[in-house]
N, CA, C and O atoms as CSV, one atom per row, in Angstrom:
chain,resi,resn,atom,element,x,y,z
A,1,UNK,N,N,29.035,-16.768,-31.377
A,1,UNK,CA,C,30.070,-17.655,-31.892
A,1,UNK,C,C,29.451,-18.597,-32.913
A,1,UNK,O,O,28.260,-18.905,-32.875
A,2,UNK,N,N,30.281,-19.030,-33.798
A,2,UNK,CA,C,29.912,-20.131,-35.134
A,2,UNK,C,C,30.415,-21.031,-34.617
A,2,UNK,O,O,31.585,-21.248,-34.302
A,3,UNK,N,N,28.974,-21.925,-34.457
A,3,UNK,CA,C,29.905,-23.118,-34.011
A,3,UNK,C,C,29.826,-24.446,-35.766
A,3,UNK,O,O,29.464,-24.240,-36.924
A,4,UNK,N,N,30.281,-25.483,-35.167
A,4,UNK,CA,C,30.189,-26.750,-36.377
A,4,UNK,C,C,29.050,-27.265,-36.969
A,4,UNK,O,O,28.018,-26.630,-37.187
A,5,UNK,N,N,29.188,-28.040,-37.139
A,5,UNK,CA,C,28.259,-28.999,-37.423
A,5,UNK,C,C,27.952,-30.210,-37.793
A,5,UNK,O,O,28.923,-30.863,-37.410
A,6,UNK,N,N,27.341,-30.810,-38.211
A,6,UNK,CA,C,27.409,-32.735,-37.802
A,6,UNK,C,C,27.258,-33.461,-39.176
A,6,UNK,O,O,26.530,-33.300,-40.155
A,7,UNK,N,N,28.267,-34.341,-38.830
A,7,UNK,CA,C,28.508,-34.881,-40.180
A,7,UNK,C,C,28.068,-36.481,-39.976
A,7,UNK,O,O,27.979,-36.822,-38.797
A,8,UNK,N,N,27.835,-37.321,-40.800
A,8,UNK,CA,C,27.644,-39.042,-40.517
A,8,UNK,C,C,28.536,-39.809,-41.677
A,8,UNK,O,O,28.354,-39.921,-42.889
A,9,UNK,N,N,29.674,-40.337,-40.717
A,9,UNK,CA,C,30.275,-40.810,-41.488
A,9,UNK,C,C,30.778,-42.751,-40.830
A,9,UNK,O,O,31.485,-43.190,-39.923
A,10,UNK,N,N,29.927,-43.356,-41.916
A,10,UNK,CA,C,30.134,-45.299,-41.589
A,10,UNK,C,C,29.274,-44.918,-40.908
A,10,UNK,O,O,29.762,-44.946,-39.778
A,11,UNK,N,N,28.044,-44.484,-40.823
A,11,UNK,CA,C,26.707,-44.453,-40.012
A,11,UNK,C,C,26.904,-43.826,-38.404
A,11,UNK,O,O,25.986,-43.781,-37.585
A,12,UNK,N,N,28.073,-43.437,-38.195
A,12,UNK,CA,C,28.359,-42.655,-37.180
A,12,UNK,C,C,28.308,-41.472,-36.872
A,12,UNK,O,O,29.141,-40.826,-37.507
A,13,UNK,N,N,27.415,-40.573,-35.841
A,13,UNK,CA,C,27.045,-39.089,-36.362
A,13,UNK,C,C,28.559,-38.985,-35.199
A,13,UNK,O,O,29.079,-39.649,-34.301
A,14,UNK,N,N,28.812,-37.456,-36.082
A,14,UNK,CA,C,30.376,-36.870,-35.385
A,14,UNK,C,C,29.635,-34.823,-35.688
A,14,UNK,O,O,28.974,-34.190,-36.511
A,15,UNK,N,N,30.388,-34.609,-34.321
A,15,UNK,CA,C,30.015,-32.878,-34.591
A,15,UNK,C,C,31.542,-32.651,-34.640
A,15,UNK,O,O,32.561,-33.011,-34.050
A,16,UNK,N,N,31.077,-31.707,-35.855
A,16,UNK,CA,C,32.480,-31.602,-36.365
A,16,UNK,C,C,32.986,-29.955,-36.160
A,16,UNK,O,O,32.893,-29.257,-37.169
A,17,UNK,N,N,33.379,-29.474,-35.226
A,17,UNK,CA,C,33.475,-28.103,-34.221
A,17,UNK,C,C,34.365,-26.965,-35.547
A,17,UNK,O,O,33.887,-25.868,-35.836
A,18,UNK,N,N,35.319,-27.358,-36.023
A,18,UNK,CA,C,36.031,-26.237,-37.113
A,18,UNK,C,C,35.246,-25.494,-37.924
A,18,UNK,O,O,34.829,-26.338,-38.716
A,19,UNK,N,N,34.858,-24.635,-38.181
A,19,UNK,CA,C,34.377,-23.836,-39.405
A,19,UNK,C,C,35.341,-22.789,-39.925
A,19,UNK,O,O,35.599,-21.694,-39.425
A,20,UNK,N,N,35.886,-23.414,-41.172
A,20,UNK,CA,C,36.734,-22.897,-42.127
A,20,UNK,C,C,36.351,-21.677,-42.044
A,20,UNK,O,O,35.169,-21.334,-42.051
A,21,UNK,N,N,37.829,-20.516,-41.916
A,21,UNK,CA,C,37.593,-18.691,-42.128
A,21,UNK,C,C,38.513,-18.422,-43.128
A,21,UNK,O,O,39.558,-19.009,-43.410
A,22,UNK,N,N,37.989,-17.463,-43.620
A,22,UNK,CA,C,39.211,-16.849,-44.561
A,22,UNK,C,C,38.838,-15.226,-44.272
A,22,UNK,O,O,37.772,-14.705,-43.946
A,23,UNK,N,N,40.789,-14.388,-44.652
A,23,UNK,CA,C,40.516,-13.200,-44.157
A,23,UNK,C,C,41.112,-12.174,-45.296
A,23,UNK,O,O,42.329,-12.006,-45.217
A,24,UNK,N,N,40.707,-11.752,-45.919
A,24,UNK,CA,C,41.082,-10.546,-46.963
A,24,UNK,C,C,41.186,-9.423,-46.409
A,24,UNK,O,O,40.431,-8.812,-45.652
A,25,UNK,N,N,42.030,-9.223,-46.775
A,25,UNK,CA,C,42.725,-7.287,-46.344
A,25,UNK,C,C,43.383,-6.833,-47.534
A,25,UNK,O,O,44.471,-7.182,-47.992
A,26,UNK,N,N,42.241,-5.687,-48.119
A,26,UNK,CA,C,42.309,-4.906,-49.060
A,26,UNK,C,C,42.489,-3.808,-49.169
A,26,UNK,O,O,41.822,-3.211,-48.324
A,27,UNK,N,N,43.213,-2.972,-49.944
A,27,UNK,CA,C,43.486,-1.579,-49.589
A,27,UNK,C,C,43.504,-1.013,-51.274
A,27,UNK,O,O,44.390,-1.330,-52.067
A,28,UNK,N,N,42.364,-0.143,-51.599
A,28,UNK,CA,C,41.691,0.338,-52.638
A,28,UNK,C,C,41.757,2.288,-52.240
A,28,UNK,O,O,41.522,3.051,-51.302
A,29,UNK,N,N,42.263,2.327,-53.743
A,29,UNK,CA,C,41.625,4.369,-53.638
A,29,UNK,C,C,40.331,4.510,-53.005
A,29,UNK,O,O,39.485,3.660,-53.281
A,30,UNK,N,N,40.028,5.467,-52.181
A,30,UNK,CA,C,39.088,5.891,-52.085
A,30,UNK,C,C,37.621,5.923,-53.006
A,30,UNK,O,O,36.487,5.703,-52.581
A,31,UNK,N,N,38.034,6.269,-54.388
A,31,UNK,CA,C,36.938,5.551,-55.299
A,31,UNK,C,C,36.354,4.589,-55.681
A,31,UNK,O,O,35.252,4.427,-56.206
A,32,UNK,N,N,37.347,3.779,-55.320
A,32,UNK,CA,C,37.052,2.525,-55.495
A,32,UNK,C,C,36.347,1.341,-54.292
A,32,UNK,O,O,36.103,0.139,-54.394
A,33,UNK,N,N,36.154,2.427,-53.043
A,33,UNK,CA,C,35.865,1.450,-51.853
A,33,UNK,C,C,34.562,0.984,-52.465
A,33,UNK,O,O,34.458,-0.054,-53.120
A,34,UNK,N,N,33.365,2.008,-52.149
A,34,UNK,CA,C,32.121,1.804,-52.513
A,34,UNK,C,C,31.968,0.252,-53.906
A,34,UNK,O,O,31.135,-0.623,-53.671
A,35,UNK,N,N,32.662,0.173,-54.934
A,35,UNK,CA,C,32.515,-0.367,-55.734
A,35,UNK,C,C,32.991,-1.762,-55.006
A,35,UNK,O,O,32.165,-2.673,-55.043
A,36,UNK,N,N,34.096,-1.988,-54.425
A,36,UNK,CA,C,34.846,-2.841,-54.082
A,36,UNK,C,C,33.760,-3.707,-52.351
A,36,UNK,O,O,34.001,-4.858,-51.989
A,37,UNK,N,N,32.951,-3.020,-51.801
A,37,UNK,CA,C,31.975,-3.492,-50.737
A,37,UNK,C,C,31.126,-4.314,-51.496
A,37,UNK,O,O,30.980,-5.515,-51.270
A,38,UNK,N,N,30.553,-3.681,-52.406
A,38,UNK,CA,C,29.179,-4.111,-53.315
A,38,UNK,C,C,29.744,-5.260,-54.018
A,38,UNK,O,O,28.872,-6.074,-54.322
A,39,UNK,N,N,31.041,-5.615,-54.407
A,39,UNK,CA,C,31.195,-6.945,-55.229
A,39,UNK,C,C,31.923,-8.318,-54.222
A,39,UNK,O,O,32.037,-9.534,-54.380
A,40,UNK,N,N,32.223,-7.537,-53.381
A,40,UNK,CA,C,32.896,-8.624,-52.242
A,40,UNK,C,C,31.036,-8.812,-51.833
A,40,UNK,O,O,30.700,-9.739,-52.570
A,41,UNK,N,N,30.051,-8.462,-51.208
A,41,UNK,CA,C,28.847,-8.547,-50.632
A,41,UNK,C,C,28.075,-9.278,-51.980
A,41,UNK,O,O,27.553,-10.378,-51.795
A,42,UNK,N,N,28.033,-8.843,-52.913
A,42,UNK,CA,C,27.485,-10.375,-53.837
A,42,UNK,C,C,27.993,-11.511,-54.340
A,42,UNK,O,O,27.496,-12.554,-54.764
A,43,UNK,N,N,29.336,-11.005,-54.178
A,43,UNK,CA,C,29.193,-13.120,-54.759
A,43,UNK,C,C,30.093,-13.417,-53.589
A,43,UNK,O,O,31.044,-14.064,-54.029
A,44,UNK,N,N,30.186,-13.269,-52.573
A,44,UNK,CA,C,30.208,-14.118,-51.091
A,44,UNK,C,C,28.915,-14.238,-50.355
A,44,UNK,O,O,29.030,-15.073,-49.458
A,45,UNK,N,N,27.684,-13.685,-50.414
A,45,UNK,CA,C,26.600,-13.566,-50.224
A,45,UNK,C,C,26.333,-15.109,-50.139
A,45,UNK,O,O,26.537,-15.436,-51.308
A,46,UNK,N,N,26.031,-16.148,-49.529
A,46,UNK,CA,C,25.511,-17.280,-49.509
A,46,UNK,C,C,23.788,-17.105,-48.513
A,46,UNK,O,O,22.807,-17.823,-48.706
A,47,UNK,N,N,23.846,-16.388,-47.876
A,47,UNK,CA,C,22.654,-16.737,-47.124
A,47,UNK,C,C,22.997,-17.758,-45.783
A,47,UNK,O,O,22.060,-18.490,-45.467
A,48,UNK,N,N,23.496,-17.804,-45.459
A,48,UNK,CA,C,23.974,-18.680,-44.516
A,48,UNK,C,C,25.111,-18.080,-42.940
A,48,UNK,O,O,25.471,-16.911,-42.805
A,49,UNK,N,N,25.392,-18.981,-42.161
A,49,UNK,CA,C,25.879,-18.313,-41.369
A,49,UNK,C,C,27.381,-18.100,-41.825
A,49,UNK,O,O,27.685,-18.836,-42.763
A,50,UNK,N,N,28.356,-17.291,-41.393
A,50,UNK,CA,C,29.387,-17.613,-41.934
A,50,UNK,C,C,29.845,-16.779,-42.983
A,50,UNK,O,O,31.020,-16.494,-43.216
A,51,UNK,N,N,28.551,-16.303,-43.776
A,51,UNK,CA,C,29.050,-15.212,-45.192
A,51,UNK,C,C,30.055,-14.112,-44.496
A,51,UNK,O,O,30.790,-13.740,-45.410
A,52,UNK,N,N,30.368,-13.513,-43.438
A,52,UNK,CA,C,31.300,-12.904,-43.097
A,52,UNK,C,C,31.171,-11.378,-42.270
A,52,UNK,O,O,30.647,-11.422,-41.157
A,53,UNK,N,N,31.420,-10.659,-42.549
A,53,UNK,CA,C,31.642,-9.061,-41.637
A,53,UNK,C,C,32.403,-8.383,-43.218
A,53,UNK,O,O,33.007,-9.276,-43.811
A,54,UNK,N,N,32.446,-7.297,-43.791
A,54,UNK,CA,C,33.433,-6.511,-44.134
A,54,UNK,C,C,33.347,-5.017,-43.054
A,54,UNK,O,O,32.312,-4.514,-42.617
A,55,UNK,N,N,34.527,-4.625,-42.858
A,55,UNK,CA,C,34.573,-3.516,-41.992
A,55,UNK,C,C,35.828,-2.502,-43.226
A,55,UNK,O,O,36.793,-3.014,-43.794
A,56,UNK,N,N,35.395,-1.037,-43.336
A,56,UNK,CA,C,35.538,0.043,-44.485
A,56,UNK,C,C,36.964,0.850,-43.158
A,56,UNK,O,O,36.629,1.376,-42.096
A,57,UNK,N,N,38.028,0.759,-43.499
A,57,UNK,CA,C,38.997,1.780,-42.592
A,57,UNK,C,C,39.640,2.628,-43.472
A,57,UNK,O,O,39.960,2.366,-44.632
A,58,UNK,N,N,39.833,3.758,-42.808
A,58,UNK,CA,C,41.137,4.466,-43.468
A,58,UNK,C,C,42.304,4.040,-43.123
A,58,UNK,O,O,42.490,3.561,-42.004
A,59,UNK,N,N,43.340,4.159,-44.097
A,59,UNK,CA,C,44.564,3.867,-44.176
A,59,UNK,C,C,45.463,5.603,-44.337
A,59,UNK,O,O,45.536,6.443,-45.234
A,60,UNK,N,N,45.982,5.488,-43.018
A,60,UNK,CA,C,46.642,6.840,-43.037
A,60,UNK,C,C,48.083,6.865,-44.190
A,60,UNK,O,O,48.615,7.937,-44.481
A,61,UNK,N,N,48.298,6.285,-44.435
A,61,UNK,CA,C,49.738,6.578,-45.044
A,61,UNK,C,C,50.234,5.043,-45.512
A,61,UNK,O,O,50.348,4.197,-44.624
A,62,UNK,N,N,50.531,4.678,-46.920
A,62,UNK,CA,C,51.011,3.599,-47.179
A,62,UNK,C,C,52.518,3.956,-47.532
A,62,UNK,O,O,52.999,5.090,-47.522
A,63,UNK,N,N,52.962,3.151,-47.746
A,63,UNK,CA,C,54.525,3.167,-48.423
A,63,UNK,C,C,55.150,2.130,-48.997
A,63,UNK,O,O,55.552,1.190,-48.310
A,64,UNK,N,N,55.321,2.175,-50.438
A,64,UNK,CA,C,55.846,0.786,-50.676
A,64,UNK,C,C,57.638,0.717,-50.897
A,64,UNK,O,O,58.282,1.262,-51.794
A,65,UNK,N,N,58.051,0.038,-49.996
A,65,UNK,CA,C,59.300,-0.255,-49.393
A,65,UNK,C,C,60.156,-0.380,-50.574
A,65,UNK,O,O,61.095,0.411,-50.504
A,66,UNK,N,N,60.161,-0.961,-51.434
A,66,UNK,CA,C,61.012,-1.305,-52.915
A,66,UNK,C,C,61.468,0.175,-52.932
A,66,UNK,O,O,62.482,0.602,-52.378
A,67,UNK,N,N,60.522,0.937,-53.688
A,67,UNK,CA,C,60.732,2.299,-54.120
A,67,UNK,C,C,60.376,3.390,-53.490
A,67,UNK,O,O,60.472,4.458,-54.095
A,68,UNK,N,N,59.898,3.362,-52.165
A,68,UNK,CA,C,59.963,4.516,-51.582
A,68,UNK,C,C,58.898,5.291,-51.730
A,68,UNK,O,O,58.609,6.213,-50.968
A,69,UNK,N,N,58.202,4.919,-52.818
A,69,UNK,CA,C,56.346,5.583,-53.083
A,69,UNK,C,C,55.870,5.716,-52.134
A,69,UNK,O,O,56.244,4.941,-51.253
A,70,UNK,N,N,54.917,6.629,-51.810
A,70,UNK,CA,C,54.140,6.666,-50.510
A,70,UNK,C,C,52.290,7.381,-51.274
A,70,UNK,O,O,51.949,8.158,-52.166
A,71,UNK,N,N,51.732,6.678,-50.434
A,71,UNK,CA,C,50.232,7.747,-50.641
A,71,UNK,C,C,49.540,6.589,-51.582
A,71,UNK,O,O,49.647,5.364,-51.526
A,72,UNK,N,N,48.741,7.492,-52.526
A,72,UNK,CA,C,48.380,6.456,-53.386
A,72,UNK,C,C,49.280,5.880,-54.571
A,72,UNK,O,O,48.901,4.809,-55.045
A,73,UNK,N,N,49.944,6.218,-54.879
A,73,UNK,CA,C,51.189,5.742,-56.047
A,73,UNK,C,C,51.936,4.739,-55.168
A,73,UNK,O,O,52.915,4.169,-55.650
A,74,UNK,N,N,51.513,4.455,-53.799
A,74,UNK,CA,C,52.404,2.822,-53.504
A,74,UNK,C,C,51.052,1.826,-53.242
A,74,UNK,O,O,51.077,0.641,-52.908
A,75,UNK,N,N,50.256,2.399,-53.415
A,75,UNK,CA,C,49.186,1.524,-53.689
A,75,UNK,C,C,49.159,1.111,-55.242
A,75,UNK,O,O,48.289,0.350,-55.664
């Protein structure tokens, strides 16, 4: 688990327990995964705890609802 960390504020130390997440869910052609790992992994790259997880899934079947596209053309 990530935990907080301690801040001093008016000379008062405080542990400050939240650590901000953010969550992207991307859905790329197949050609494009490989390219799309390698640029999310360098410039979120901090070195620190927290830089994140990406996890690579297949997506069986999309469909985009407006028009009825399905596959990769509703991507």
């Amino acid at each position: 688990a990530q935990s907080g960390h301690t801040e001093i504020y008016r000379g008062a130390e405080y542990v400050v327990n939240f650590v901000p997440k953010v969550k992207l869910e991307l859905v790329v052609a197949d050609a494009l995964s490989d390219q799309m790992v390698e640029t999310i992994t360098r410039t979120a790259h901090t070195g620190k705890i927290g830089d994140g997880k990406i996890f690579v899934l297949d997506v069986e079947q999309a469909v985009r609802v407006r028009t009825g596209e399905t596959g990769e053309d509703a991507i």
